[in-house]
N, C-alpha and C positions, 0 to 999 in steps of 0.2 A: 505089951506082948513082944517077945521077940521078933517074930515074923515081920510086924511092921518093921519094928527099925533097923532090920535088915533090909526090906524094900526098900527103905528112906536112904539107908548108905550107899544102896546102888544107882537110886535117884542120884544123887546126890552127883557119885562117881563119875557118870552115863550121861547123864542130863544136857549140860553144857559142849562138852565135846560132841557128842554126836550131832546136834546144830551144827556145828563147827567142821564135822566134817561134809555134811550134806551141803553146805555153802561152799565150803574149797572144794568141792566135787563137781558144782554146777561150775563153778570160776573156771575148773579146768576143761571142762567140755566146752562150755560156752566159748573159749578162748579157741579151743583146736577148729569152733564149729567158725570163726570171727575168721580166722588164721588159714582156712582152705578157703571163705570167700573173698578175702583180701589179696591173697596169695596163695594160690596151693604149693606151690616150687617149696615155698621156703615151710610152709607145713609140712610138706615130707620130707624134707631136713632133718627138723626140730621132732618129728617123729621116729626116725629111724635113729637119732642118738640119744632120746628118752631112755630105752632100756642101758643103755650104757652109765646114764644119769642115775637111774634107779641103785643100781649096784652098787654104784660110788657110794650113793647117798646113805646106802645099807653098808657098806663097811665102817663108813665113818660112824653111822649110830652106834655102829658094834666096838669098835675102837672108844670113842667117849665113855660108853656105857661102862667098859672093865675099867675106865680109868677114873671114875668117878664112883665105882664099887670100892671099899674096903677091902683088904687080902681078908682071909677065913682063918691066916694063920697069929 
């Protein structure tokens, strides 16, 4: 039947990653939660140039990604 083995390819797709992200998910809490009892100072640091990090890290995905796409032409 179709139906399943399109469940099965989203299994498939979905499965692994999503573990994957619910464990770097808790890494990253756990670390902010490790990081304001260790030290708050340097936690609001590391906090307030996170979104700066983000951005970067969102350009550069966008940057590799065209450069590792094929032209259309």
């Amino acid at each position: 039947m179709p139906c399943f083995s399109d469940v099965n390819k989203i299994q498939e797709g979905i499965g692994e990653k999503f573990g994957q992200f619910i464990s770097f998910m808790a890494q990253f809490v756990g670390g902010f939660v490790v990081g304001f009892i260790k030290g708050w100072e340097l936690a609001l640091v590391v906090m307030s140039v996170s979104p700066l990090l983000i951005v970067i890290a969102a350009i550069l995905m966008y940057v590799s990604i065209s450069w590792i796409q094929p032209d259309p032409t």
